[in-house]
Phi, psi and omega in degrees: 000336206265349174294336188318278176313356188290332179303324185320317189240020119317293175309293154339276189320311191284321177304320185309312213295006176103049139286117182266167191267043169243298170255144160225155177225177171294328182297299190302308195287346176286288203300312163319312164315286183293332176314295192320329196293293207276340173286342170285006183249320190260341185298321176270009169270292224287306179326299187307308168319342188246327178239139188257050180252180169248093163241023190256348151294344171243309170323323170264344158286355183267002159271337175251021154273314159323330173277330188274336151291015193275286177323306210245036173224346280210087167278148168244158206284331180332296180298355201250000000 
């Protein structure tokens, strides 16, 4: 199961950085790449401060599985 997920925050990263699922460039995956870095470093210093529980591993994975379905629903007028 776990190669199943390795994909995850590779997609994630490249989709933040603006890649649509027809294109990618080298560009979308660097700035996608440092987005991603930084919501996996800071959502859990920022959850912990707001909720005072340990959610903060499942609160990021569900933002960045959110982005990706985000990402991949995302029409553009070139697709429609």
């Amino acid at each position: 199961m776990a190669p199943f997920f390795m994909a995850l925050p590779a997609v994630s990263a490249i989709l933040i950085g603006g890649a649509s699922v027809n294109k990618a460039s080298i560009t979308n995956v660097v700035i996608g790449t440092f987005l991603f870095q930084g919501i996996v470093t800071m959502t859990p210093t920022v959850m912990n401060s707001l909720i005072k529980m340990d959610m903060s591993e499942v609160i990021r994975i569900i933002v960045s599985n959110g982005m990706i379905l985000y990402a991949l629903t995302r029409k553009t007028e070139a697709t429609r």
